[in-house]
C-alpha positions as CSV (number, residue, x, y, z in Angstrom):
1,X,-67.7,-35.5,-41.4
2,X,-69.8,-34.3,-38.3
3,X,-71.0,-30.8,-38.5
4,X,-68.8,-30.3,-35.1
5,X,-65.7,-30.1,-37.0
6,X,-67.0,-29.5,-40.8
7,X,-65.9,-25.3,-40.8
8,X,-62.9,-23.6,-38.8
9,X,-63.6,-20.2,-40.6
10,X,-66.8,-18.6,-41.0
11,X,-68.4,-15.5,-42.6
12,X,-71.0,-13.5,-41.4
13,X,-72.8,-11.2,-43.5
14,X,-75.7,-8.8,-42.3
15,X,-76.6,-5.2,-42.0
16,X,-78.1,-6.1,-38.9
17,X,-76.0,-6.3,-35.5
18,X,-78.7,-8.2,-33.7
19,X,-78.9,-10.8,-37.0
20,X,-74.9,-11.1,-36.9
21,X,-75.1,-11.8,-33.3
22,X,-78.2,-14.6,-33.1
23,X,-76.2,-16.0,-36.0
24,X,-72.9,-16.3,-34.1
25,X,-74.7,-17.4,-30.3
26,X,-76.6,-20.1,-32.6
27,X,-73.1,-21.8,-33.7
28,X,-71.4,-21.1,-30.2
29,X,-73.6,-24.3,-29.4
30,X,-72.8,-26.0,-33.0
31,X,-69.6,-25.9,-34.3
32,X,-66.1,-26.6,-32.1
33,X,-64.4,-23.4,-32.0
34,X,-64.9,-21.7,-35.5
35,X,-62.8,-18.4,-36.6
36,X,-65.6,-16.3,-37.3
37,X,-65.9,-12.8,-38.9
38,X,-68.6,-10.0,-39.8
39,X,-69.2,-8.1,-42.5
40,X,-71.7,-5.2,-43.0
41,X,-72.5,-4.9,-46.3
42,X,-71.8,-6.8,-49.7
43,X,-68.1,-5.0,-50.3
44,X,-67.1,-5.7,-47.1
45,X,-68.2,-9.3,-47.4
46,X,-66.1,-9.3,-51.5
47,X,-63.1,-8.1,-49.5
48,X,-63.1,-10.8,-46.8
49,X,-64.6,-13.7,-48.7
50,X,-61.3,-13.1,-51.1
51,X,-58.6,-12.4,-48.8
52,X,-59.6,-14.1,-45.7
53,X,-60.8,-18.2,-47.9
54,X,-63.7,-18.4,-45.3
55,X,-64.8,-22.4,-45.8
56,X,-68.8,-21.0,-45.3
57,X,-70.6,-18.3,-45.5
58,X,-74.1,-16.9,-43.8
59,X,-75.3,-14.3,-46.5
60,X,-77.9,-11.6,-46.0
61,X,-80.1,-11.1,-49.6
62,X,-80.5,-7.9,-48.6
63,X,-77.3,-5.9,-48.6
64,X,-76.2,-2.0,-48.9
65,X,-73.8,-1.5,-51.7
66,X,-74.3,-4.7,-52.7
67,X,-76.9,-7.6,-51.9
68,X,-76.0,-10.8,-51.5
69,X,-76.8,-12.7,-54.7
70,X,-74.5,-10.4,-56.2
71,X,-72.0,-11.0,-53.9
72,X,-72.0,-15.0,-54.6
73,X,-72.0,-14.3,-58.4
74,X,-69.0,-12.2,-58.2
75,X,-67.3,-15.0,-55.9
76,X,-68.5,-18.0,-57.3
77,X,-65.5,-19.0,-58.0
78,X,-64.0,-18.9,-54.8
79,X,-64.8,-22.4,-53.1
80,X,-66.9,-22.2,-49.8
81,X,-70.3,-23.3,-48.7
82,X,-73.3,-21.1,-48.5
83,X,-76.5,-20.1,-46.5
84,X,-78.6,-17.5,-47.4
85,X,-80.3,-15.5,-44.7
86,X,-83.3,-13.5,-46.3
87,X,-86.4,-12.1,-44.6
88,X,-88.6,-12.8,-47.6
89,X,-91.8,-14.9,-47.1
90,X,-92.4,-18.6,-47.7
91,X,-93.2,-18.4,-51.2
92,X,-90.4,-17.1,-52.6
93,X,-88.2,-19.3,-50.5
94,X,-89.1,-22.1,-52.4
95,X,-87.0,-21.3,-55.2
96,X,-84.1,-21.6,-52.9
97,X,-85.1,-25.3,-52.4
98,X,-83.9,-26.8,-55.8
99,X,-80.3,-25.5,-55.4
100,X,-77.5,-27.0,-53.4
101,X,-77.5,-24.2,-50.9
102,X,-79.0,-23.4,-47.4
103,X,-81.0,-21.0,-46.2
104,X,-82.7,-19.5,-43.2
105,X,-85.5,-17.1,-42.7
106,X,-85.8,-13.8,-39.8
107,X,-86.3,-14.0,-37.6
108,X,-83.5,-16.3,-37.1
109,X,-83.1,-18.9,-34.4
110,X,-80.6,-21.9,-33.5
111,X,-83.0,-24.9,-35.1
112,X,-82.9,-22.9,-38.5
113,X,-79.3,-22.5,-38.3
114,X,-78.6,-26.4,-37.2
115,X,-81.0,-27.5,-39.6
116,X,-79.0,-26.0,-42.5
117,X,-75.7,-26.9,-41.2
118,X,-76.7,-30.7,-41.5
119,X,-78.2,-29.9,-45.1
120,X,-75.0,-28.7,-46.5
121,X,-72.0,-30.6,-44.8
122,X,-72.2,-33.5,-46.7
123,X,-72.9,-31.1,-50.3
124,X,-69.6,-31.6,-52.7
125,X,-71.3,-28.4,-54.8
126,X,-72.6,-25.1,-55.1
127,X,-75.0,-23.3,-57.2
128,X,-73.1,-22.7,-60.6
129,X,-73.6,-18.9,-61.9
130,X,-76.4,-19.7,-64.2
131,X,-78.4,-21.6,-61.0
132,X,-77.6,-18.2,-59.2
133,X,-79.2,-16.0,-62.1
134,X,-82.5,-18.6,-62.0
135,X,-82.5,-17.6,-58.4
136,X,-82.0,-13.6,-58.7
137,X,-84.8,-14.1,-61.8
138,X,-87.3,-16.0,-59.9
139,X,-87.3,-13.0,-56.8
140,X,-86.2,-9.9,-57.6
141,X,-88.7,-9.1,-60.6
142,X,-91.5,-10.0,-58.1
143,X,-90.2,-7.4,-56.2
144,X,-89.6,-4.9,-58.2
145,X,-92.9,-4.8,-60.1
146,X,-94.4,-5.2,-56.1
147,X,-96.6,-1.9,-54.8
148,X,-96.2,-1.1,-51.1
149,X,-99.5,-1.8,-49.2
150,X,-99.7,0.2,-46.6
151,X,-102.3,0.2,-43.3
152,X,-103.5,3.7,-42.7
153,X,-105.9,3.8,-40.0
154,X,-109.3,1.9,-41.5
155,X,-107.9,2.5,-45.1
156,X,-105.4,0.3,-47.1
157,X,-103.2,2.3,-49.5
158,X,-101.3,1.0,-52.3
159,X,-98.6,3.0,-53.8
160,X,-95.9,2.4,-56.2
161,X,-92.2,2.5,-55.4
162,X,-91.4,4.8,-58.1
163,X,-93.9,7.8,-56.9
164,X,-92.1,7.6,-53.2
165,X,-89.3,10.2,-52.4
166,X,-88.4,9.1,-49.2
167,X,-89.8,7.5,-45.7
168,X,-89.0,8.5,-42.9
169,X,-89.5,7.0,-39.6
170,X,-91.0,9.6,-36.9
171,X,-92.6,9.4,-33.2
172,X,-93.3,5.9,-33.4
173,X,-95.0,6.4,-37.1
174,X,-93.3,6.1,-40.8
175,X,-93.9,9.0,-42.8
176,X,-94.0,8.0,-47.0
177,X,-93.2,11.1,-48.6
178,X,-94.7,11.3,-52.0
179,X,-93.4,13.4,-55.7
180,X,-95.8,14.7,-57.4
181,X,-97.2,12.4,-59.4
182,X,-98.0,10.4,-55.9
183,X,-99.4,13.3,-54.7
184,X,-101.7,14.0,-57.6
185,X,-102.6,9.9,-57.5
186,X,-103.1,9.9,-53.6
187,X,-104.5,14.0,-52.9
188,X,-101.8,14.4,-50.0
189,X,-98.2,14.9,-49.7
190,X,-97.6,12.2,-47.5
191,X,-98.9,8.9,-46.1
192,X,-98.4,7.7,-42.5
193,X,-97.8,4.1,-41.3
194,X,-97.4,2.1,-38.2
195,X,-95.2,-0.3,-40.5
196,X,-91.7,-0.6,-39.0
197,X,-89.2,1.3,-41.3
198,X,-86.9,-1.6,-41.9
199,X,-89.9,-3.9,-43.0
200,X,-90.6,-0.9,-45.3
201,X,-87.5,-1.0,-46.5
202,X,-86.8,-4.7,-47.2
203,X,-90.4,-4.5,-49.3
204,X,-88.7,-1.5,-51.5
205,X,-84.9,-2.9,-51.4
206,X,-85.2,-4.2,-55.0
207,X,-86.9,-1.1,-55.9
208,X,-83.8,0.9,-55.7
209,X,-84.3,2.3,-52.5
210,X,-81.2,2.6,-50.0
211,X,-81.0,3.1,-46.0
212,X,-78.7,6.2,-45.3
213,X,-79.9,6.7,-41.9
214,X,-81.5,4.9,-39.0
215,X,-84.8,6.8,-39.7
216,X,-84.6,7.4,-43.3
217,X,-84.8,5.3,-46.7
218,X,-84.4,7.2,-49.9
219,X,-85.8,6.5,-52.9
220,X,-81.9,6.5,-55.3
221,X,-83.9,7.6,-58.5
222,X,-85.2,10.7,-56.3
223,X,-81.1,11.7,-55.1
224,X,-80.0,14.9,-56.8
225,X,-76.6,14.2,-54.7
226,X,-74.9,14.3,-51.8
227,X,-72.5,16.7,-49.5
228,X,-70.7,17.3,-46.1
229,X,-71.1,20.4,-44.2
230,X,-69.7,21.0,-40.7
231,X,-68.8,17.4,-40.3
232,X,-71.9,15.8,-40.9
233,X,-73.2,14.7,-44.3
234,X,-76.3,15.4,-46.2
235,X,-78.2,14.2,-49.7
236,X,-80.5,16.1,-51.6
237,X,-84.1,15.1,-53.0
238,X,-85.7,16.3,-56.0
239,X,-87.7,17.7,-57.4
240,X,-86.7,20.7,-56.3
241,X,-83.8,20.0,-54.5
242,X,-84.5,21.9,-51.5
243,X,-85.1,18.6,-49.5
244,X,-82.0,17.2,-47.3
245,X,-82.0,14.1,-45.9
246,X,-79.2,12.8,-43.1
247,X,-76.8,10.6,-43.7
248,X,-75.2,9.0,-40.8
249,X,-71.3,8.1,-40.3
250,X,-72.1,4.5,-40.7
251,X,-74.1,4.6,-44.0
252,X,-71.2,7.5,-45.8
253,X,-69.7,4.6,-47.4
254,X,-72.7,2.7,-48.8
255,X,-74.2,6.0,-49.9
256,X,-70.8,7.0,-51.9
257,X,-70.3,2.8,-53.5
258,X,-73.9,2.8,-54.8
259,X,-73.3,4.9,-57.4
260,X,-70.1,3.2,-58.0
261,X,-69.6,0.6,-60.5
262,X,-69.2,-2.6,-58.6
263,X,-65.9,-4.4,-59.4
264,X,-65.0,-8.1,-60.0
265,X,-63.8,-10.5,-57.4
266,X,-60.3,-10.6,-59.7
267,X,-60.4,-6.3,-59.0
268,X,-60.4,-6.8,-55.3
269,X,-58.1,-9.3,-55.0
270,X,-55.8,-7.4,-57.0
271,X,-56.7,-3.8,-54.7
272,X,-56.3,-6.1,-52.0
273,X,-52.5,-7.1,-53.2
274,X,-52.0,-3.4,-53.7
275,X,-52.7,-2.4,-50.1
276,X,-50.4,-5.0,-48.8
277,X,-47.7,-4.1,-51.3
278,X,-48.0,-0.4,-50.0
């Protein structure tokens, strides 16, 4: 089968417009007229990967609501081919290379995505659920244990995730706003970077830590909760509560689902039968 004419519907999954979009220009020039739909975050991608049968899917790692090694547990029984997209270095991409599934690192361009193509049109499997819990294993508790090394004029600092509040990105600076154990470790309130916010971000995503806003990433251990008031919408940091941090429209959803238990492929399917019912 040539790659050509190997997929007529395709999924693709990313927070990221301008990742959706050098995705989909890189297969303009591949595939022969594929079907192809987006999805923002990992219960968006649950919904259409159930309803919609797409025959492959590009997959972000890093998700809100859900991220995407989640997303093909919950589905794995849902046939369709696979490519992880995942900003995280060369190192821990090697544990993607003794599975049966594609991948491609950001930032992404049309080579990576041919390249992958070829690797998996000719694959009769994927990775089985216990292949995708080695995989999960063999990254995320790197991450987790990980302490964020930030730059900081002619001084390195390391800090841990779990003595962050929030960070939030100001006049071309990221601001780390520390609890109180941080500040008693660190002798100040707060630490400033030049480090981009989303690169900040993808180094604390296993950590917990959720994007509400396009300048903010909370720490979801730190959240006391979170409100609307005259149309727009709010959470509050502890310790003492006092702290609100904005949410924006786009990020209300993925704020509300991550404190929601996540439900089954089999539960969407059957929400999914409900809606059309109704």
């Amino acid at each position: 089968m040539s790659v050509k004419n190997a997929y007529e519907r395709i999924l693709v999954v990313d927070d990221e417009a301008a990742a959706r979009k050098n995705i989909i220009r890189a297969l303009s020039g591949l595939l022969v007229c594929p079907h192809i739909k987006e999805a923002v975050d990992g219960e968006q991608a649950l919904r259409l990967i159930a309803e919609w049968r797409p025959e492959l899917v590009f997959l972000d790692i890093q998700l809100p609501v859900k991220n995407g090694l989640s997303v093909a547990r919950l589905t794995q029984d849902i046939p369709y081919q696979l490519i992880f997209v995942t900003a995280y270095d060369e190192y821990a991409v090697q544990a993607f290379t003794t599975h049966a599934v594609g991948f491609i690192c950001k930032p992404i361009c049309r080579e990576q995505v041919a390249t992958s193509l070829k690797q998996l049109v000719d694959l009769p499997y994927r990775l089985s659920n216990q292949q995708l819990k080695q995989l999960s294993q063999s990254i995320n508790p790197q991450a987790e244990q990980a302490s964020l090394v930030l730059s900081c004029g002619e001084e390195t600092k390391i800090i841990c995730p779990e003595q962050i509040l929030f960070i939030e990105s100001t006049c071309g600076y990221c601001k780390v706003v520390l609890n109180p154990q941080g500040i008693q470790l660190h002798g100040t309130d707060s630490i400033y970077s030049d480090m981009a916010l989303t690169q900040i971000h993808n180094k604390l995503l296993a950590a917990g830590f959720l994007r509400v806003h396009r300048n903010f990433v909370v720490n979801t251990q730190a959240v006391l909760g979170y409100f609307s008031k005259l149309g727009r919408n709010y959470i509050r940091i502890k310790p003492a509560g006092e702290t609100l941090i904005p949410v924006s429209r786009r990020n209300v959803k993925s704020v509300k689902q991550h404190w929601v238990k996540p439900k089954s492929v089999t539960d969407v399917c059957r929400l999914i039968s409900k809606i059309k019912e109704g």
